[in-house]
N, C-alpha and C positions, 0 to 999 in steps of 0.2 A: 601720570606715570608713578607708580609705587617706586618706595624707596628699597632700590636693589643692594642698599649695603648690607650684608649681612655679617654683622658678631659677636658670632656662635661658633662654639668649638664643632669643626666638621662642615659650616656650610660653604654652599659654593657660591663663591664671590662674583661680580658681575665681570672681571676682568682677574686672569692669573697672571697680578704682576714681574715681571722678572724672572718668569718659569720657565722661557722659548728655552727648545733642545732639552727642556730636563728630560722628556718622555720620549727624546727620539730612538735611543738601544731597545726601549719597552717597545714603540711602536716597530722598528725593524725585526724584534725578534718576533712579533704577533703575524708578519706578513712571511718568514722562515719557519716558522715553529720550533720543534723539541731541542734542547741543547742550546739555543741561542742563549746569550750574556744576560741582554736585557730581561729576558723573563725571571729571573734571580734576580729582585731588588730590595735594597733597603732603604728606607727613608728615616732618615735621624735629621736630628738640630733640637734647639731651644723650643722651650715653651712659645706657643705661641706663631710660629715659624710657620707653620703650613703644611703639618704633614698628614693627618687625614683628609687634609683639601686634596693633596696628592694624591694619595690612594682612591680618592672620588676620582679623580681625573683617569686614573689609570684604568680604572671599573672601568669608566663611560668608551674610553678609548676601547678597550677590550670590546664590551656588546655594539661598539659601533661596525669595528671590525669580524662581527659575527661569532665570537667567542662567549663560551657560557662561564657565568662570575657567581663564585662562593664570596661573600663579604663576612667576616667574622671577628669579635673582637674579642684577646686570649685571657678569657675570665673562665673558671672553671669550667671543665666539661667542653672545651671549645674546638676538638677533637672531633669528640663524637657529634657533635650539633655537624660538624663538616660532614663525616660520613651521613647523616642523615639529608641533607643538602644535596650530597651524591646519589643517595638512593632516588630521592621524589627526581632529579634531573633524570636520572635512567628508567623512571617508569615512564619520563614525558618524553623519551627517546623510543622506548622499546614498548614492550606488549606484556600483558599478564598484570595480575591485582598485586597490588604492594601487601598485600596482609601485615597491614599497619592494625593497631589498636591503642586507643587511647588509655593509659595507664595511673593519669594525673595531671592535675589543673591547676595551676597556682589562683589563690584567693583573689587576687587584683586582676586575674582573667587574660594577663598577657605571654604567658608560656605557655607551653602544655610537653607534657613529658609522655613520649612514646618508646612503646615495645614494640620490636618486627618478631612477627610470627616466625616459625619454627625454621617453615622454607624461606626466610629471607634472613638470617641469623647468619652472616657471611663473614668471611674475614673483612677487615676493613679496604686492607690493599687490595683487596680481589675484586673489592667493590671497585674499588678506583680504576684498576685496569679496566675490568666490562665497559664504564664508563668513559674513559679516553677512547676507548678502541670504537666505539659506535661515534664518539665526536670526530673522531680522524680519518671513520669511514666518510662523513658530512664535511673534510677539509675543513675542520675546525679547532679548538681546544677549549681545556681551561686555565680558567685563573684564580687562584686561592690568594685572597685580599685577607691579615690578621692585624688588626690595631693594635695599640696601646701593648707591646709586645714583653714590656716589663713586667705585665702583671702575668704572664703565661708559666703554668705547672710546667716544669722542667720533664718530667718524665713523658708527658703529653706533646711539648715540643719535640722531643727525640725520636717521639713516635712519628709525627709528622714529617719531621726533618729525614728521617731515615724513608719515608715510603715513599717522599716527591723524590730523594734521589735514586728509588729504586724504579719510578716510572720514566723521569730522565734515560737511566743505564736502559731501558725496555723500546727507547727512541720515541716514546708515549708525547701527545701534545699537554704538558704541564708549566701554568707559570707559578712563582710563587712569590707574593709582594708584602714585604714589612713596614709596619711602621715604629719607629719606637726615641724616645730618649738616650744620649750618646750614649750613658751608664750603660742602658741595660744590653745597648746595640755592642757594645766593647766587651761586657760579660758574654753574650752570648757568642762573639766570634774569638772567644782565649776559651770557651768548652769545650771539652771532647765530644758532650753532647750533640752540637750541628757542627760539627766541623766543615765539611762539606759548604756552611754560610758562608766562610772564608771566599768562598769564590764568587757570592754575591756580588751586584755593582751597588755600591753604596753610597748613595745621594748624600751628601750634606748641604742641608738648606741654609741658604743665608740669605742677609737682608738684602731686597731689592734697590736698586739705585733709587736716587732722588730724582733724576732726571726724568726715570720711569714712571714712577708716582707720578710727578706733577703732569706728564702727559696724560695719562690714565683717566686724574680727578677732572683734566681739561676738557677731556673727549665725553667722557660722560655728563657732565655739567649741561656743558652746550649740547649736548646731544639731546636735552632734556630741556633745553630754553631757558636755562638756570645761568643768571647772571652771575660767571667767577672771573674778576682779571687776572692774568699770567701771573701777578704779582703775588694774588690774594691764594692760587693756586701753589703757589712755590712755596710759600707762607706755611700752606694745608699741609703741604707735602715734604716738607723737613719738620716740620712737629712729629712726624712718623717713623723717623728713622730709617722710612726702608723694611720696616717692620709687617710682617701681614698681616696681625692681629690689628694691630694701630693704624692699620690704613684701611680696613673696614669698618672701627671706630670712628677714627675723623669724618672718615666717608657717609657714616652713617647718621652722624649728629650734624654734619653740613646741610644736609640732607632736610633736616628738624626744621634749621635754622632756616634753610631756602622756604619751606612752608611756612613759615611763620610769618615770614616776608612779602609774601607775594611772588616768589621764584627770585630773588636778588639775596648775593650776599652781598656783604662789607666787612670791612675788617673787624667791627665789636663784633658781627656775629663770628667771623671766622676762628675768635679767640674765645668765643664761649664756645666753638665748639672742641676745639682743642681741649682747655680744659678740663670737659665736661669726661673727654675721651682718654684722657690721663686718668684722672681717678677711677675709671673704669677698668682699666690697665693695672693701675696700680692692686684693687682687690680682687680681682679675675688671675690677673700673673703672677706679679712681683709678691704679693701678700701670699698667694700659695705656692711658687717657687721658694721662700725662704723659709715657709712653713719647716719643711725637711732638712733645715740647716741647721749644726752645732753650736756651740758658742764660739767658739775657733774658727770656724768657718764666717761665722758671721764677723770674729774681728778682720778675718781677713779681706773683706769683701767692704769691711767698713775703711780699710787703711787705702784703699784702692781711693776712696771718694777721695781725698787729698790729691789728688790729681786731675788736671783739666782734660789729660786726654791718657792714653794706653800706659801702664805702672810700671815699674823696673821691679820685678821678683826680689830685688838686691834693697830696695825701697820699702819694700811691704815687711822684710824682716826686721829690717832697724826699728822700724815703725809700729809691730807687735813684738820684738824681741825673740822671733820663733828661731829657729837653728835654720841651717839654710837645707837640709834635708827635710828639716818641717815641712816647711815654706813648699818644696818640690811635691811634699805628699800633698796640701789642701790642696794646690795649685791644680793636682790632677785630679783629686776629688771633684772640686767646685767646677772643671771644662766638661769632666762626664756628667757631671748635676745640669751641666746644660746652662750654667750662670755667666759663666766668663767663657773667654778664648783667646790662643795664644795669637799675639801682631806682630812677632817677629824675635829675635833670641833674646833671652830673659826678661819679656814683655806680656805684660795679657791684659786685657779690654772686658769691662762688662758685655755679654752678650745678649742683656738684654734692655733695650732701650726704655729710660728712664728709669732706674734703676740706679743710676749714680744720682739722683736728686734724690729719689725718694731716703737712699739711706743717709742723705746731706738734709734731710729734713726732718727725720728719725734717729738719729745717730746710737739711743740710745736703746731701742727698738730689741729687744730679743725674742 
């Protein structure tokens, strides 16, 4: 058996830990259709958290459920790349030639830039209605899947954001599914630009229990004849946090480790895999999570490590000297950066696991 861990931003894991119910409003609104909750979703958290794993999920659930899926991610131009998306689905719905023409080739041969002919030169929205209205005739819909939602042109989202709600107001079968970082997910619902997102269901991912992990690593293990005891599991399974990134990590270097062996772990391998799955962590996340950080921000983040568990806001000022309105601005900076969050009234928590060691091991790191 091939080693089913995969980590990779986007892949799909061999088990979605700690995910039951997140996709059940998506999946009730896919069996009602237009106007349902669930088809309006956003998916935020931390780096690393799982949320184009999510948006995979949601796709798979959609064509399972007989729905036709746009997947896009909002890097320039990712508008139009939709409307053309629409087009080729309503040629392979309807009748007559696309009078498509090739217009340009990108040199590495993996795009290509197209012009519609004269008679297919349509409004965009006009597209999308023909479009719903032939899948609705088929008791069907769509779903418009955008990742990485921070990096999307503003004038381009508004476009968007305004036509999904004009097919909505039309009783049209539309879903529409984000992903992004709290920052951008928090900008985007205080615009006037999508205001309408306001009424999004908005996912925040968090870290899966340990309970859950360690059943997970258990069933997979021995599913596979891979010698792990309860003990060496629970071991795998708080070195993770809870974390998805880090539990495909672990997962995946156990994995190494059981090859190496003959299908048996033990505990040196268990802790080389750990390890091995931290520094991994450490220059994949934590190293470009704090890439984007000030110096301010980073002492704030550093005064936090003097703590064995969640910090007093009241703690963190004495301790950089900031003014306690300071203190409130990084505080909200660094939860929408997706770094910290708050554990209850004037408290906040790294939110992202191992991260209070690496900067206890770095301290000086900017």
């Amino acid at each position: 058996m091939e080693n089913p861990f995969r980590p990779t931003a986007g892949a799909t894991p061999p088990d979605l830990i700690g995910r039951g119910g997140v996709l059940d409003e998506f999946a009730y609104g896919l069996r009602i259709g237009s106007g349902a909750p669930g088809l309006l979703t956003i998916f935020t958290g931390a780096r690393g958290i799982g949320k184009t794993v999510m948006l995979g999920a949601a796709e798979d659930l959609a064509l399972r459920s007989g729905w036709a899926v746009i997947s896009e991610t909002a890097t320039n131009g990712f508008v139009g790349r939709i409307g053309e998306s629409m087009r080729r689905l309503t040629d392979d719905l309807g009748d007559g030639p696309t009078g498509r023409r090739i217009t340009a080739v990108s040199l590495a041969g993996f795009s290509v830039t197209t012009q519609l002919g004269p008679e297919e030169q349509v409004d965009w929205r006009a597209r999308g209605v023909t479009l719903l209205r032939l899948l609705a005739a088929k008791g069907t819909g769509l779903i418009i899947t955008v990742d990485e939602i921070h990096a999307a042109d503003r004038p381009e989202l508004s476009r968007l954001a305004a036509d999904v709600q004009h097919f909505i107001r039309e009783g049209l079968p539309i879903g529409l599914v984000f992903a992004g970082p709290p920052a951008a997910v928090s900008d985007l619902l205080n615009e006037g630009v999508a205001t309408f997102l306001r009424r999004a269901d908005r996912i925040d991912l968090h870290a899966a229990s340990i309970a859950e992990v360690e059943r997970s690593f258990s069933e997979t293990f021995t599913g596979a004849s891979i010698g792990l005891t309860p003990h060496l599991a629970k071991a795998a399974a708080e070195a993770t946090g809870g974390y998805p990134f880090l539990i495909q990590l672990v997962g995946y270097h156990l994995w190494q480790e059981a090859e190496k062996a003959g299908n048996s772990l033990d505990a040196p391998a268990v802790d080389r895999a750990v390890t091995a799955a931290r520094r991994r962590n450490e220059r994949m996340v934590i190293e470009a999570a704090l890439s984007t950080t000030s110096a301010r921000d980073r002492d704030f983040l550093q005064a936090m490590a003097e703590d064995s568990g969640p910090s007093a806001t009241l703690d963190i000022g004495n301790r950089t000297g900031l003014r306690p309105n300071a203190v409130g601005n990084y505080r909200t900076r660094l939860i929408d950066a997706g770094l910290i969050e708050a554990t209850g009234h004037g408290r906040v928590s790294y939110a992202i696991p191992g991260l209070r060691e690496y900067l206890t091991a770095h301290p000086n790191r900017n």
